[in-house]
N, C-alpha and C positions, 0 to 999 in steps of 0.2 A: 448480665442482661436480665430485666423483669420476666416474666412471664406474660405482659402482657407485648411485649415488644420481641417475644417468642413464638407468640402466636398470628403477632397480625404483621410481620414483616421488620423490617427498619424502621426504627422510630428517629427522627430528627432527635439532635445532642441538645436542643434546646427546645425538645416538644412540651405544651402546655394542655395541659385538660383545667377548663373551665376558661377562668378571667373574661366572662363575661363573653367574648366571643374574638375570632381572630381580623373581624372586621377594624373593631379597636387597637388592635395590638398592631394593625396594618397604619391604621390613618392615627392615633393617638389618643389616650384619653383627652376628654373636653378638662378644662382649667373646672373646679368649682363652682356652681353659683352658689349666694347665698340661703339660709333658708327663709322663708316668710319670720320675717323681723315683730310680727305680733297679729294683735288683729284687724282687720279693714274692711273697707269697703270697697265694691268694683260693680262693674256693671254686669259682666260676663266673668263667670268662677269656672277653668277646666281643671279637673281632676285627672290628669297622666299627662306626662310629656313628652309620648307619644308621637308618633305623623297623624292618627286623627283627630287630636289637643291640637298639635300642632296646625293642623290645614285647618281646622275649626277659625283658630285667632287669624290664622293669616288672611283667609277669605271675610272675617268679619271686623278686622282691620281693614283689609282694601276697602271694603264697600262704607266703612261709617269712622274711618280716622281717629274721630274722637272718643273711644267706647277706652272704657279702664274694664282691660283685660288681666286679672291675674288665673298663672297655670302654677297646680299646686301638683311635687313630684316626690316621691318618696326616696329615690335615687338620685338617679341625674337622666338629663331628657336623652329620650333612644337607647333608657337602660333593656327596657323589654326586648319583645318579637322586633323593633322597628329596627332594631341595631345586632340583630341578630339573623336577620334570615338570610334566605338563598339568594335574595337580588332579584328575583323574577319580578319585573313590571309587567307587569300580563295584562290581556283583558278578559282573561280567565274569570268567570260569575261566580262569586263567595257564597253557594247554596243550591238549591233543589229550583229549578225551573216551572216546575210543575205547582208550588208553591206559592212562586208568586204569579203563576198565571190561574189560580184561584181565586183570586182578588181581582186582578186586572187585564183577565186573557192574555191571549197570545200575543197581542198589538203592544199589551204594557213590556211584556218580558222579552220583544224584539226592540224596542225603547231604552229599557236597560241595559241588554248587549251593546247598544251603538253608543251609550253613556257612558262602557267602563273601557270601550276602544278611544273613544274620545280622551279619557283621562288618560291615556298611557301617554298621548300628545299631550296632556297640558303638564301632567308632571315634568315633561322633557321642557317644554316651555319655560315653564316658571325656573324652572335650573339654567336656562340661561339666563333670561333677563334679570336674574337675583344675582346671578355669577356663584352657582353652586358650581362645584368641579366635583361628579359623585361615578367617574368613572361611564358613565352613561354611553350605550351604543346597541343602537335599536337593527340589530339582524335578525330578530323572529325566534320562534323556537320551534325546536326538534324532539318530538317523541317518537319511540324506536318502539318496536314488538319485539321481541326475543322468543316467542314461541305462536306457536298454531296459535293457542286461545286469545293471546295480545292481539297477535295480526287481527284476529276476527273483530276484538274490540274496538282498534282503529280503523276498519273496515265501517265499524257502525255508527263512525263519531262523525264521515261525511254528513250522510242524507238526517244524520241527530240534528247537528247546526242550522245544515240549511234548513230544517223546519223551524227554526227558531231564527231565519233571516239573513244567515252567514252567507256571504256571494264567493262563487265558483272558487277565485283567488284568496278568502281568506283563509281554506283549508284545503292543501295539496298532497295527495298522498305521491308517497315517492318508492319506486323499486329498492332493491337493495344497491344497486349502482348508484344511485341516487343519493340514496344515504349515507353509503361511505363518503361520496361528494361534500360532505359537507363535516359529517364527523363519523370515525372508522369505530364502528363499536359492536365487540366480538359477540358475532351469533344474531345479529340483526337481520329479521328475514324483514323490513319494511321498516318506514317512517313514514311520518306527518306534521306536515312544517305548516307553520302560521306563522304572519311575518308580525302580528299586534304582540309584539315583548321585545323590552331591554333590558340589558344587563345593566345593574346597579350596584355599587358597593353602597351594601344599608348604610353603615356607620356614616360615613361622608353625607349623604343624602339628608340623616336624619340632623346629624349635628348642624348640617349650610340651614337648613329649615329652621331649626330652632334658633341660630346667629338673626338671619332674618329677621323671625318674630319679635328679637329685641330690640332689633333696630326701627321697627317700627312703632315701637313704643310697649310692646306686650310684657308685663314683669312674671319671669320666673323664677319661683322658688323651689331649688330639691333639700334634699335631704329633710322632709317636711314630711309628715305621716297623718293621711287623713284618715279618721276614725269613723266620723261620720258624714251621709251626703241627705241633705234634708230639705226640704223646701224652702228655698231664700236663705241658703248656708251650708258650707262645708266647714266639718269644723277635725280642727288639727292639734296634735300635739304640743303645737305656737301657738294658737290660735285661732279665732273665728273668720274666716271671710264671707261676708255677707254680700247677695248678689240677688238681684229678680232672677236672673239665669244660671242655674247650676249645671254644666256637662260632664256628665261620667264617661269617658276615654280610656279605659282600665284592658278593656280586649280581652289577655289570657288573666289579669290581676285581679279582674271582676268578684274572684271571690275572697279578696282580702277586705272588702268588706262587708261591715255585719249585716245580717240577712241575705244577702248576695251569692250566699255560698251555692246555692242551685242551680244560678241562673245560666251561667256558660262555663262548661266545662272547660278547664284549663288542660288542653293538648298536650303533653310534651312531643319535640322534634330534634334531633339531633343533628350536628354537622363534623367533618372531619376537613380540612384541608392540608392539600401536599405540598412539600416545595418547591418552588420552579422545576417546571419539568426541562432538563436538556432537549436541545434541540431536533438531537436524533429520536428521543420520546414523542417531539408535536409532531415530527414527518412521518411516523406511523400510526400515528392517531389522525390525522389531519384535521385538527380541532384550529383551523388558520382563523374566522374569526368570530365571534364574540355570540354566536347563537346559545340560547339556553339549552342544556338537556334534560327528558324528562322521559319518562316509559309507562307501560302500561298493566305495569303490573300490580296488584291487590294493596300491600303494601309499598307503597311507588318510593322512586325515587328523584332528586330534583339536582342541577348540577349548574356551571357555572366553570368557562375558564376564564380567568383573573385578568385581570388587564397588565399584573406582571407573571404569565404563563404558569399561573396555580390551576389543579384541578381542587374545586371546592364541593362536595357531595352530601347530601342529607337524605334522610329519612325517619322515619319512627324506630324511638327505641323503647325504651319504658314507655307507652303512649299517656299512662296517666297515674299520677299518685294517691294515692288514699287518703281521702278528707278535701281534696281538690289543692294540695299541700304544692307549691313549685321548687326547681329548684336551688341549687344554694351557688348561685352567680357563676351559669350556665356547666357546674363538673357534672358528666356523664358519666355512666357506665362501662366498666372496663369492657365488657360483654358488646356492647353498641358499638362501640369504636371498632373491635375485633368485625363485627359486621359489617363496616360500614368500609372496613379497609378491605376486607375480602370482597366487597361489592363492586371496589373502584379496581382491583385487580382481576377481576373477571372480567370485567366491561371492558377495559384495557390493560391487556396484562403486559404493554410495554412500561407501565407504571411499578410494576413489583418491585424495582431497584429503587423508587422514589421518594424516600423518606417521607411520612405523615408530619408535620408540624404542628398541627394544633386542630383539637376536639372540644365541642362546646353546646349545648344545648337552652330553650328554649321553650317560652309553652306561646299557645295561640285560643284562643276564643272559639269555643264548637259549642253553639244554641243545642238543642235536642232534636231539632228539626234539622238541623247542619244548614240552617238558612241564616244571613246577615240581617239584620235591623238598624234601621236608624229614626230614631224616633226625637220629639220632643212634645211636653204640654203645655203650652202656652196659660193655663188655671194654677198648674201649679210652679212653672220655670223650671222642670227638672227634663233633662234631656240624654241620652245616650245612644252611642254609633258602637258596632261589635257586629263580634260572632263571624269573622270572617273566612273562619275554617281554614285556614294558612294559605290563602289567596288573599292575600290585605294590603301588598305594597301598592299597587293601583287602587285599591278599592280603600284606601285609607283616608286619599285624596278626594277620590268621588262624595266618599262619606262624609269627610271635614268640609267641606263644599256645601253639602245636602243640610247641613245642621248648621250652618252660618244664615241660610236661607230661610231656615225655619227659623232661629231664632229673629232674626229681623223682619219675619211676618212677609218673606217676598214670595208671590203666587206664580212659579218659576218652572221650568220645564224638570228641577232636579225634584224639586218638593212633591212633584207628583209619579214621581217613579214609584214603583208596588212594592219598594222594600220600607216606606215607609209609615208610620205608626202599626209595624206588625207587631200583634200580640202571643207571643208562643209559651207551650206550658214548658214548668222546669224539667229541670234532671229529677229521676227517683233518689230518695233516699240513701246514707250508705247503708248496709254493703251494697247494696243492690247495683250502683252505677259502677264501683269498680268492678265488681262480677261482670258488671254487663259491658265492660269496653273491654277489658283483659280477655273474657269469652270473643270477643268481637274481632280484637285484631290478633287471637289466635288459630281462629278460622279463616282470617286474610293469609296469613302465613303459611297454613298447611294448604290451602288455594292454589299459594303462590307454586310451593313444593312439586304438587300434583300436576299442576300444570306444566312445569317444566320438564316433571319427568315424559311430556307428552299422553299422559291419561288421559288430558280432557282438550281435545281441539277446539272444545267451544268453555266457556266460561264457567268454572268450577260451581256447584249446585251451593258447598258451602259458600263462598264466596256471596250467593243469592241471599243467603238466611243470614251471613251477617250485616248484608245491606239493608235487611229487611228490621233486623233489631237495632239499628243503629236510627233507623229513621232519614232512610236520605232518600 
């Protein structure tokens, strides 16, 4: 037996670290496409094939049929975060409030909240009338306190919302009866349930989308490595595509290219998931259906049970590599997994007997500000959607939506939301930004520590100073 499979439990006889993620290994790798055959011309050039590459062509397909769209992929589409996350369709806001109500007051950033609620519904929508099957089922999500300090945060996130527009019902706190009512998880002094999230399996999600976009005529090309993104051209290691509109859709990839390297830091995030839990496992858990879980602790964690009875859990592990470097098709850390399985057997430690099956990680897009943008310039055709700080399955949609709009020049309720044409300064330099996230989410963690041991009933001091260097 390894040593890592001595420390963190049973490991499944066919456990996998990395392969990209266990979404894949659940629904299948996609067949191939080819790569860009040479050079061409198009109307619209996207650069990821992504969900917001993706929602980009589909929304600017629907609206103008005729446009020669090509999406240039380095991998294959929903190799990134798309095909990697937790599943959460939220209308969780990808940034600092405060931020965009700089620009557009309070009126613009209560506009936004109703826009990324809105999208949770049209993503569901568009999955049916496409005839996506991505696992989807909208019961809300559940965040749990696990100590004084938590409780007090969820206590502060009521009257937070409704200043920012949220009505009575869309945030409900709940006793601890309450909460086991729904999902039983060990040391929960409260919850807080909102019903705007579905449960998604990315990979399905992202691959029906991209099937889609070709069916409406949109040519993808992966395995194709764009070098550079330029004014009227993205040019590749096949060659040039030439376009008026060039979109960069890169999220956590944004720094593979050149000069790019500052602009969003590339997150890592980690996942572990178990094996079907046995029966007598869910009657102690009572995780009967399909809400999301999430807490409120410093370095949080985010969860999912499967639509075939997996518990699926992530959090930060390595949060970020040196030079803005990703990594090597999702293998993590023996050390993260060891975390991440101790996480899921605390929280339920009817699971201890339940074999891990597969570990796999992940990076996500974080601006400096920890705010999203979505922008385009109509002088020069160069455009990009990001930064969605690992709130992006919803907000991928909104974004690919907002950047269809703007490129076809329509003067639209999305065009005018306050995440758009935001200007924000880069990352510092290295060392500087790895010192400064590594200090950052070492300070979450000994937060996190403190406050469990009950030191602090109210929100760890460190905890404050690393919000404050992180810029949120």
């Amino acid at each position: 037996m390894s040593s890592l499979a001595t420390t963190t439990g049973i490991l499944s006889n066919d456990f996998i670290n990395g392969g990209v993620s266990y979404w894949y290994r659940a629904s299948g790798f996609p067949a191939s496409r080819p790569p860009l055959p040479g050079s061409q011309e198009a109307d619209v050039c996207i650069v990821g094939a992504g969900l917001t590459g993706l929602w980009a062509a589909y929304y600017l397909k629907r609206e103008q049929p005729d446009l020669r769209i090509v999406i240039l992929e380095k991998e294959f589409a929903g190799f990134g975060a798309s095909g990697r996350n937790g599943g959460w369709l939220s209308a969780e806001l990808a940034g600092s409030r405060d931020a965009y109500a700089k620009t557009h007051g309070r009126d613009g950033v209560v506009t936004l909240m109703q826009a990324m609620r809105d999208a949770v519904d049209e993503v569901i929508s568009v999955a049916e009338k496409e005839g996506i099957d991505a696992d989807i089922a909208k019961d809300g999500i559940l965040h749990v306190a696990r100590n004084r300090a938590q409780l007090d945060r969820l206590r502060e996130t009521i009257p937070y919302e409704q200043h920012w527009g949220a009505a009575p019902e869309d945030f409900v706190e709940l006793d601890v009866e309450q909460t086991d009512a729904r999902i039983r998880v060990n040391g929960a002094l409260g919850g807080l349930f909102t019903p705007h999230c579905a449960r998604v399996q990315p990979a399905k999600l992202v691959q029906g989308l991209a099937r889609v976009v070709e069916g409406m005529g949109v040519a993808i090309y992966e395995h194709t490595t764009v070098t550079a993104i330029e004014q009227g051209r993205a040019v590749t290691d096949r060659g040039t595509v030439r376009a008026p509109a060039v979109l960069r859709c890169l999220e956590g990839f944004t720094a593979s290219i050149p000069g790019q390297r500052r602009e969003w830091l590339p997150m890592n995030s980690s996942m572990i998931v178990t094996e079907p839990l046995p029966d007598s496992v869910l009657s102690q858990i009572n995780w009967r259906k399909a809400e999301l879980l999430g807490d409120y602790a410093h370095g949080y964690m985010y969860a999912q049970r499967t639509v075939d009875n997996r518990i699926a859990l992530g959090g930060r592990g390595i949060p970020y590599r040196f030079g803005s470097r990703t990594d090597d098709r999702g293998a993590t850390q023996h050390w993260t997994i060891e975390a991440l399985t101790a996480l899921t057997h605390d929280m339920f430690p009817a699971t201890r007997d339940v074999p891990i099956a597969h570990a796999w990680c992940g990076v996500l897009g974080v601006p400096r500000d920890w705010t999203a943008t979505v922008d385009f310039d109509h002088r020069t055709g160069l455009g990009t959607a990001g930064g969605y700080v690992g709130s992006g399955l919803t907000t991928t949609n909104l974004a690919g939506h907002t950047l269809a709009d703007l490129v076809l020049r329509r003067d639209s309720a999305l065009t005018r939301l306050p995440w758009v044409g935001r200007r924000v300064r880069r990352w510092e330099p290295e060392p500087l930004r790895w010192l400064g996230v590594q200090g950052m989410y070492a300070m979450y963690r000994t937060a996190d520590r403190r406050e469990f041991a009950d030191e602090h009933p109210r929100t760890s001091r460190l905890a404050r100073i690393a919000n404050t260097i992180a810029g949120r």
